[in-house]
C-alpha positions as CSV (number, residue, x, y, z in Angstrom):
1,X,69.8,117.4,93.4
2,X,68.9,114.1,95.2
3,X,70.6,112.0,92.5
4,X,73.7,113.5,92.8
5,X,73.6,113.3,96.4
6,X,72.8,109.9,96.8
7,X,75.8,109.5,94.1
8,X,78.1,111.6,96.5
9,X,76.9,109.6,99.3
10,X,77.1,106.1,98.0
11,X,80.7,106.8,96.5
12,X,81.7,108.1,100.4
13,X,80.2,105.0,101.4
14,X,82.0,102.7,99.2
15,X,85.6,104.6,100.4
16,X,85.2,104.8,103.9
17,X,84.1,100.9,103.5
18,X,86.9,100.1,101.1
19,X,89.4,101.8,104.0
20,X,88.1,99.9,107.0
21,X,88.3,96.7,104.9
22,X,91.9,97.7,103.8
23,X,93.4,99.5,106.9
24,X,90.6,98.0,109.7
25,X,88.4,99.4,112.2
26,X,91.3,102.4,113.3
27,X,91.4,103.1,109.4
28,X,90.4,106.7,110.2
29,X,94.1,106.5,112.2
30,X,95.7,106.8,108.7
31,X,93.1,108.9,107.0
32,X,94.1,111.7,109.9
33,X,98.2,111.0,109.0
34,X,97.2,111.3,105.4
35,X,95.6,114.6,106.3
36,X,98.4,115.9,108.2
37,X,100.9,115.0,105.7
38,X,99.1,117.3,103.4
39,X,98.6,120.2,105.4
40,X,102.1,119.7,107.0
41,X,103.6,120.2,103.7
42,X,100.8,122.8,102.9
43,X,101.5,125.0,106.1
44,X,105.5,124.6,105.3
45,X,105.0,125.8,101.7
46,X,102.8,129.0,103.2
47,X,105.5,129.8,106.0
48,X,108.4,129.4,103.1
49,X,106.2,131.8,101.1
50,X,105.5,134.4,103.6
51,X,109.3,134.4,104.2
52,X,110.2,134.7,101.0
53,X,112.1,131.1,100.9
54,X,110.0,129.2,98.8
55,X,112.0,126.6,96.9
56,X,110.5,123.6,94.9
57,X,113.5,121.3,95.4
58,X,112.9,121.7,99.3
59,X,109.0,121.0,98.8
60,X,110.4,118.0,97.2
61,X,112.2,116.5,99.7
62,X,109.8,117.3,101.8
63,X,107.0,115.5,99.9
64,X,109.1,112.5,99.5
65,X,109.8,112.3,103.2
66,X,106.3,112.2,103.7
67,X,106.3,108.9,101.6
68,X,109.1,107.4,103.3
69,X,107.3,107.9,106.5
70,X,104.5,105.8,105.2
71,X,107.1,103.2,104.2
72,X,108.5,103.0,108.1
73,X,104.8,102.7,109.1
74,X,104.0,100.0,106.8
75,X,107.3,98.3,108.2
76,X,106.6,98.8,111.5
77,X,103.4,97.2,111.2
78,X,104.8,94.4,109.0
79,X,107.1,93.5,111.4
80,X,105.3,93.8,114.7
81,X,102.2,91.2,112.7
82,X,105.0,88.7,111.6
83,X,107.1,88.5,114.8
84,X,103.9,88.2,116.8
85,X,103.2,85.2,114.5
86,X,106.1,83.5,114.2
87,X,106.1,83.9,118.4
88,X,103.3,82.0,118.4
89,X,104.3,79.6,116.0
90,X,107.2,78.8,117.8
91,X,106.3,79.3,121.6
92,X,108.2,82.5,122.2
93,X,105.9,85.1,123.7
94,X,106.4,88.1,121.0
95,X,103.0,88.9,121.1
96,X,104.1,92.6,122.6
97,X,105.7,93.1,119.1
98,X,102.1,94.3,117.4
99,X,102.2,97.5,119.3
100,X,105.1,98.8,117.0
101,X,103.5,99.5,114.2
102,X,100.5,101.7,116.6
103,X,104.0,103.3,118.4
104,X,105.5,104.5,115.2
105,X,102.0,105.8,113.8
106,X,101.3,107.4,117.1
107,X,104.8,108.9,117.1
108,X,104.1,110.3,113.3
109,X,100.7,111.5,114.2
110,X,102.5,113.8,117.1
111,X,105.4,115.0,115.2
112,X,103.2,115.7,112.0
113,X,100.6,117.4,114.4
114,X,103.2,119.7,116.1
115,X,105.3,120.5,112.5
116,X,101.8,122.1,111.6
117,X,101.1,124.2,114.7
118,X,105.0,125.0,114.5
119,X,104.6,126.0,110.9
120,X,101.5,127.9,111.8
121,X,103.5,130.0,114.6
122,X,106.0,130.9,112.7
123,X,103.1,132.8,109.9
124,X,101.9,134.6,112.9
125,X,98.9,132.1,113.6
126,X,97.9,132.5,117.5
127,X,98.5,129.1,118.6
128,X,97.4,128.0,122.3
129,X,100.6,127.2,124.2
130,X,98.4,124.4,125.9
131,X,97.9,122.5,122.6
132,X,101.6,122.6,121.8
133,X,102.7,121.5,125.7
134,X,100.0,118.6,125.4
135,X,101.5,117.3,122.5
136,X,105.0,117.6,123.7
137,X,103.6,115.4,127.0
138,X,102.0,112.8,124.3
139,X,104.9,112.8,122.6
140,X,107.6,112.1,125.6
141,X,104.5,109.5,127.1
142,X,104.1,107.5,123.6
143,X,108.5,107.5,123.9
144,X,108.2,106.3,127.5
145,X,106.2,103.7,126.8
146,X,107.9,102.3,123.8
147,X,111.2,102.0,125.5
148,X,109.8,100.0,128.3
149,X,112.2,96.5,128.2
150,X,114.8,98.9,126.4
151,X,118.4,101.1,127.5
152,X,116.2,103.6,128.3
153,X,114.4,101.7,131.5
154,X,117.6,101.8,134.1
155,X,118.3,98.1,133.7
């Protein structure tokens, strides 16, 4: 038994390394979106169960727009890494443009969050109202604060 759990141990070792070297030190960030990807589209396949509405072709699209929301991310942080670089390169101050990538996972992370607990109400799951109006409140803050300098600030 302590063979195999040294095994188990030094394997979880090696991944959660393996992430922070690939994804950094807020790797566990996209671990968590990994996880609610799956049990968003878990929790939606239940709910379309219990209803009676379960469809593969709609568990498809769903799973694939799970993927594309990876693709935005990676984008998103692409973009926000290069313009900051090229600012600097070039003596324009884009060094703001970093946060987009953390904006657009931190808006993912909300929605994917409150698709769950909305899934989960709708099977009959007794969800605290607080949990649901925090999110909303993290989710109109992280919007507020990504359209600062945009149409949205009254300029």
């Amino acid at each position: 038994m302590t063979g195999a759990f040294c095994k188990v141990n030094m394997i979880g070792g090696a991944l959660l390394a393996a992430m922070a070297a690939a994804l950094g030190k807020y790797w566990f960030l996209f671990a968590g979106f990994l996880a609610f990807n799956l049990i968003d589209w878990l929790t939606g396949w239940a709910k379309s169960r219990m209803k009676g509405e379960s469809c593969s072709k709609v568990g498809a699209i769903g799973a694939m727009k799970k993927v594309w929301y990876w693709v935005v991310i990676a984008i998103a942080f692409y973009i926000g890494y290069s313009f900051a670089q090229m600012g600097e390169t070039i003596g324009v101050g884009l060094g703001f443009m970093q946060f987009i990538g953390w904006f657009v996972l931190a808006n993912y992370l909300v929605n994917e969050i409150r698709s769950i607990l909305e899934n989960m109400v709708e099977m009959g799951v007794n969800v605290p109202p607080m949990l649901i109006k925090g999110l909303k409140i993290a989710a109109e803050r992280i919007d507020a604060a990504a359209s600062i300098g945009g149409e949205d600030d009254g300029k």
